[in-house]
N, C-alpha and C positions, 0 to 999 in steps of 0.2 A: 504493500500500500504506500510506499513509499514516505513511511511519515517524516523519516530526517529532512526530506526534501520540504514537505507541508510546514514541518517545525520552524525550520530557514527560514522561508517565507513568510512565517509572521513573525519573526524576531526582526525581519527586514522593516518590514509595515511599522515597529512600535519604533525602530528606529528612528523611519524617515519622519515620524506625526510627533514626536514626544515634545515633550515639553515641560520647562520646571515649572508654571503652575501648574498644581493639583485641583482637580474638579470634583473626579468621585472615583471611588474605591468600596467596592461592597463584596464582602463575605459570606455567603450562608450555608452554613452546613446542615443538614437534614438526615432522617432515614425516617425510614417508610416498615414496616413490619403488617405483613399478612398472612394468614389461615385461610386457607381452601381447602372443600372437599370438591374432589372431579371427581364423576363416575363412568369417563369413561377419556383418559388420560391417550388412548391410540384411536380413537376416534373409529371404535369399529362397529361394525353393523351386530353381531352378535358376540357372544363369549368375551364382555365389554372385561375391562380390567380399570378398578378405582383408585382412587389413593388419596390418601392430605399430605397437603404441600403446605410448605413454610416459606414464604417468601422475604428475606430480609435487603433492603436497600440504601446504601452508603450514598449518599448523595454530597457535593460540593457545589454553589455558585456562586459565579466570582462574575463582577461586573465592575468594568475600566474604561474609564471617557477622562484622558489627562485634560483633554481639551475639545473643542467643538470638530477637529478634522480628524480625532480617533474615535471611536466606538467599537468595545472588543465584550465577549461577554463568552462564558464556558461554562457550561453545566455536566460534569462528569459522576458518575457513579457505577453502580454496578450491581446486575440483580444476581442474588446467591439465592438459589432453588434449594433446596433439599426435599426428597421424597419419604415420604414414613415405612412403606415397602418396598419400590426401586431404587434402593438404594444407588443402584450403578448409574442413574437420571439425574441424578445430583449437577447439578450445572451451575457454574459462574461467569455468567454473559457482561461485560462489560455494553455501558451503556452513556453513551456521550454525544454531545450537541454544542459544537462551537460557531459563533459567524464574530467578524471582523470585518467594519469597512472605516477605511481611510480616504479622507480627501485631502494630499500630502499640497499640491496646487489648486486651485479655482477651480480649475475645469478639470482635475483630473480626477478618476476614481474609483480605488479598489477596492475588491470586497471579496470577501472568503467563508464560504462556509464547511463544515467537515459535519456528517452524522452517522454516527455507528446506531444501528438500531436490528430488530427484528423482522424477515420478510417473508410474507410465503414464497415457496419457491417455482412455483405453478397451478394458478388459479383452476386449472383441471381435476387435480388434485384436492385430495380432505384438506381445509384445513376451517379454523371455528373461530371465534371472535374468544377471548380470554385464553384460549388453549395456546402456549410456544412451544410444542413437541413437535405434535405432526405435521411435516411439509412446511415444517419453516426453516429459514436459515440465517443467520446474522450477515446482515450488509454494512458497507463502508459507502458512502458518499462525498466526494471531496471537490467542490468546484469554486475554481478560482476567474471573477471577470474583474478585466480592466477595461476604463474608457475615457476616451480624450474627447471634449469638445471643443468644436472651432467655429467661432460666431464668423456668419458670410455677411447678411445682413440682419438690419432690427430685426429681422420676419423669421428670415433662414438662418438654420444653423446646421455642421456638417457632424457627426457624432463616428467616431473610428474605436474598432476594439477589438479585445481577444478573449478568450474562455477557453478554460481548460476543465474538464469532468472526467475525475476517474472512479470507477464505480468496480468495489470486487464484493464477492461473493463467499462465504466460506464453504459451502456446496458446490460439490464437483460441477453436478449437472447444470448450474449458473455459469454463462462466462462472462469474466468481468472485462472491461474494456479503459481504453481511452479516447478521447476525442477533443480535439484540438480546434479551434473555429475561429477564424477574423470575418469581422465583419463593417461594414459602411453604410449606414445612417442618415439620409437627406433628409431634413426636417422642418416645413414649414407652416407657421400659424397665420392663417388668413384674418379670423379675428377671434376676440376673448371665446367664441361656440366655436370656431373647427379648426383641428389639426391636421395638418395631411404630408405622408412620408412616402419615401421611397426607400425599401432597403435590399443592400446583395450580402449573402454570409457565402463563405466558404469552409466546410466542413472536411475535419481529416478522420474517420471511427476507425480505432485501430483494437481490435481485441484481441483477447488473451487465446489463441490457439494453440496452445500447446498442450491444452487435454483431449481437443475433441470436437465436434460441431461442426456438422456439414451445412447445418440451415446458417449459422453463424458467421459473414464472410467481412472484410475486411472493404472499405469505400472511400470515394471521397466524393462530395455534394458540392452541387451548387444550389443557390437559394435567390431567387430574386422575386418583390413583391411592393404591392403598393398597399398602403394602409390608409386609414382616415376614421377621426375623433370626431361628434357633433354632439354637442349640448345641448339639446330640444330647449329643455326647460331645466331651471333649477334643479328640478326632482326626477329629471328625465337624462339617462345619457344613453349614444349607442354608439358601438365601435365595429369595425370592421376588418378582415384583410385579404385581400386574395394574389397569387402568387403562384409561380411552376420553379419546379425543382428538377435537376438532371443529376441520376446517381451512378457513378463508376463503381461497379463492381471490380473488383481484382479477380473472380474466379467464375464470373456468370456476363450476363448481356446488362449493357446497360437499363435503367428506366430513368422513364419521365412519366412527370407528375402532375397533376393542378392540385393546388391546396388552397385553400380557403378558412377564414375564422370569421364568426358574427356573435355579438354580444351586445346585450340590453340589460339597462338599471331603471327600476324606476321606484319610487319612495313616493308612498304615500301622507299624502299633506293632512289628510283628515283624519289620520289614525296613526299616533306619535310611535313613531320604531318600528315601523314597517315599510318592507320594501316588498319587492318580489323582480326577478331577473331570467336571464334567458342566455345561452352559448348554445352555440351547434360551430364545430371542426372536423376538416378533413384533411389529415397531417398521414407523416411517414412517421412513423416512429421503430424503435429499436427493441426486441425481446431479447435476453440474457439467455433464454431457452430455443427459439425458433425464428430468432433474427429479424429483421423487418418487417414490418408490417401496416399495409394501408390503411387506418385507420380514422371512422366515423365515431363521435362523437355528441350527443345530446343532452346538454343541463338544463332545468328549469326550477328555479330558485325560492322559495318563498321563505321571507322571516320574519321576527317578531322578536322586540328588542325595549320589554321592559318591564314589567311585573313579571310577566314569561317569555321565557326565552326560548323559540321555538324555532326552529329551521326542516324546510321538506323539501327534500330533492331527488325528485324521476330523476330517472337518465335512462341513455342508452348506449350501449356501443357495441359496436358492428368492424371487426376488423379482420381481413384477408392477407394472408403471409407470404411475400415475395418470395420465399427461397426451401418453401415447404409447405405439402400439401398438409394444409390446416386454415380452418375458420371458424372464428368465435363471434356467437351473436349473445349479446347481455340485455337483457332488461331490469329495470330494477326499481326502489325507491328506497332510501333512508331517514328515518326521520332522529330527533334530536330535542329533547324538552328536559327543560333546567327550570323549577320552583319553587321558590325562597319557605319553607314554610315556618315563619317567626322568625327571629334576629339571628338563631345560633342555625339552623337546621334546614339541608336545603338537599330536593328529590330532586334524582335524576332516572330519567328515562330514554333509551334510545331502544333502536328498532331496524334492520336492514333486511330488505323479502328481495329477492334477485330471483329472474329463473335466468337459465345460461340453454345454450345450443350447442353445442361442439361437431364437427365436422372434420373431415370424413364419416368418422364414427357413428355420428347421428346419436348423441347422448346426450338427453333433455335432463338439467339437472334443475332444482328446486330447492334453495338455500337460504335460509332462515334466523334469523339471531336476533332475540330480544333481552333488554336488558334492566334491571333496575337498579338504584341504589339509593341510600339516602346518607349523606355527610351531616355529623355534628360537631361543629367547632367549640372545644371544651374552653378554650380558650384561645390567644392569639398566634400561640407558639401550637396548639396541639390540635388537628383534626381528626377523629374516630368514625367508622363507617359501617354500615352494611349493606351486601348487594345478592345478587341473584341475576344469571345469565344461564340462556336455555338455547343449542343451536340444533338445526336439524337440517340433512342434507338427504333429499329425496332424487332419485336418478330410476333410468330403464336398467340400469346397468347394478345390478342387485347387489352385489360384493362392495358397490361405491356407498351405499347409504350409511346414514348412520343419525342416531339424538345422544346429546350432550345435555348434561345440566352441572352446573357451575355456582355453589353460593361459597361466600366467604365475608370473614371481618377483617377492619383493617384498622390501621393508626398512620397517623405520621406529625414528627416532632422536628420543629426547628429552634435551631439556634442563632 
């Protein structure tokens, strides 16, 4: 993962921002401590196997702004699993989230993010909402962009940059990659309601072949496309983009592409903290498992933002794989509700219903995850909890099924 390299790089960044006025410096150390019982830890369709787990979590956050052209912030810990009968599942997954952005001149500006987390490893596959056993795998995320701006006139301005994304895997079956990208930014505001661009990237994806992956190949892209901002109203925005791409394979025929993105905001004036929105994209994108992939795209937004806290969002997505007979059609919706009940005590509920299509195979899957909880803040330092998650995975394909139920207590204490 190359982290001496990532390290450099922001020992570089605090260099070139630093400064002897102190602004802020903040500390917090934390751990987190929970009790689960799972009853069905391998997520199988019959002859399920249970267990209670202990989860204990070392946390650290550190947040550094010496001055207004640094902001650096790290949240490192690590989750320690223990099993009360698999003993041999006993896991200690490091678990961290750092970004960094400098603006060392006016117009210049870098930013860094790094996040080691938890992933499934192929949505085909079992995997459940609360469960990190089955069909996940820990990932690394690490992307670095920089950008110059160059004022042409009052209106236009010329925007030049580079990004670096290196993404590994610790599952074989993942490959992890790099990719390298400069890109050129024409940017003009007509008046205070629209914006309108012009951009070309250049794309280098270089992955890690040296385990394996025929769908998995090595490119370099071009990207050119025209965008535009309009501000209807106050409470109204829509944005747009569309654009073609030509990709060089290193070991197949090239393609060419149209792409396109469209998105809508709109906030309702007569009813305080709500909005509702809209995206639909039709982009290339990159699978760690089956390599490219043409990909549609549907969100529809609605929220609610203030005695309750509520968010719904359908989607869809529809994607067809360049380098491998495979096609996934997703339907879905998730929803999301947070409610204050009294000063100390606040319910959470979410909710994710998907069905899925898989192709060639023809494997209709039906995937389910509900959840609840409710947080009592004992105090300012300590919150205590309880919850309950329930998931169920319905397929033609019988060996694939499987229910899950999930309840546990928690704490967590800061210092």
């Amino acid at each position: 993962m190359k982290k001496y390299i990532y390290a450099g790089f922001l020992a570089l960044v605090l260099i070139l921002t630093s400064s002897h006025s102190f602004a802020k410096f903040t500390i917090t150390p934390s751990i987190y401590v929970r009790g689960e019982y799972n009853d069905n830890i391998f997520l199988e369709k019959s002859d399920t196997d249970d267990d209670y787990i202990t989860t204990l979590r070392p946390n650290i956050m550190l947040e550094y702004a010496p001055n207004s052209s640094l902001d650096l912030s790290l949240d490192f810990g690590a989750d320690l699993k223990y099993y009360s009968s698999y003993n041999n599942l006993n896991d200690k997954t490091p678990r961290a989230e750092m970004s960094a952005s400098a603006r060392p001149f006016k117009q210049v500006s870098i930013d860094v993010t790094d996040i080691y987390t938890r992933v499934p490893i192929d949505i085909r596959n079992q995997f459940a909402l609360e469960n990190t056993l089955t069909n996940m795998t820990d990932s690394n995320s690490f992307l670095l962009s920089t950008s110059v701006v160059l004022p042409v006139t009052t209106a236009v301005s010329m925007t030049a940059g580079y990004n670096y994304h290196n993404q590994w895997f610790q599952d074989a079956g993942n490959t992890g990659s790099e990719t390298h990208s400069i890109f050129v930014l024409l940017n003009a505001r007509y008046s205070s309601k629209m914006n309108r661009s012009l951009k070309y990237s250049y794309s280098a994806y270089r992955p890690d072949l040296s385990g394996r992956q025929d769908a998995v190949v090595e490119y370099n892209r071009n990207d050119g496309s025209v965008a535009i901002e309009y501000q209807i109203a106050s409470n109204f925005e829509v944005d747009g983009e569309l654009g073609g791409s030509l990709t060089d394979y290193s070991t197949r025929n090239n393609t060419r592409m149209i792409f396109w993105n469209f998105g809508a905001d709109y906030t309702f004036k007569f009813i305080s903290g709500t909005s509702i929105g809209i995206n639909y994209s039709r982009s290339l994108r990159d699978s760690p498992t089956s390599g490219a992939a043409r990909s549609r795209r549907g969100d529809l937004f609605f929220r609610v933002d203030n005695i309750l806290k509520l968010t719904v969002n359908p989607y869809f997505i529809d994607e067809t794989f360049v380098n491998a007979d495979r096609k996934d059609k997703i339907k879905g919706i998730n929803v999301d509700v947070s409610r204050p009940m009294g000063s100390k005590a606040t319910l959470l509920l979410n909710g994710s219903l998907e069905e899925q299509r898989f192709m060639p195979e023809e494997e209709k899957v039906g995937r389910y995850s509900l959840g609840c909880s409710l947080d009592y803040k004992l105090s300012s330092k300590i919150t205590a909890g309880i919850g309950y998650t329930y998931n169920v995975r319905i397929s033609n394909i019988d060996t694939e099924e499987f229910n899950n139920n999930i309840g546990w207590l928690q704490a967590r204490v800061s210092f």
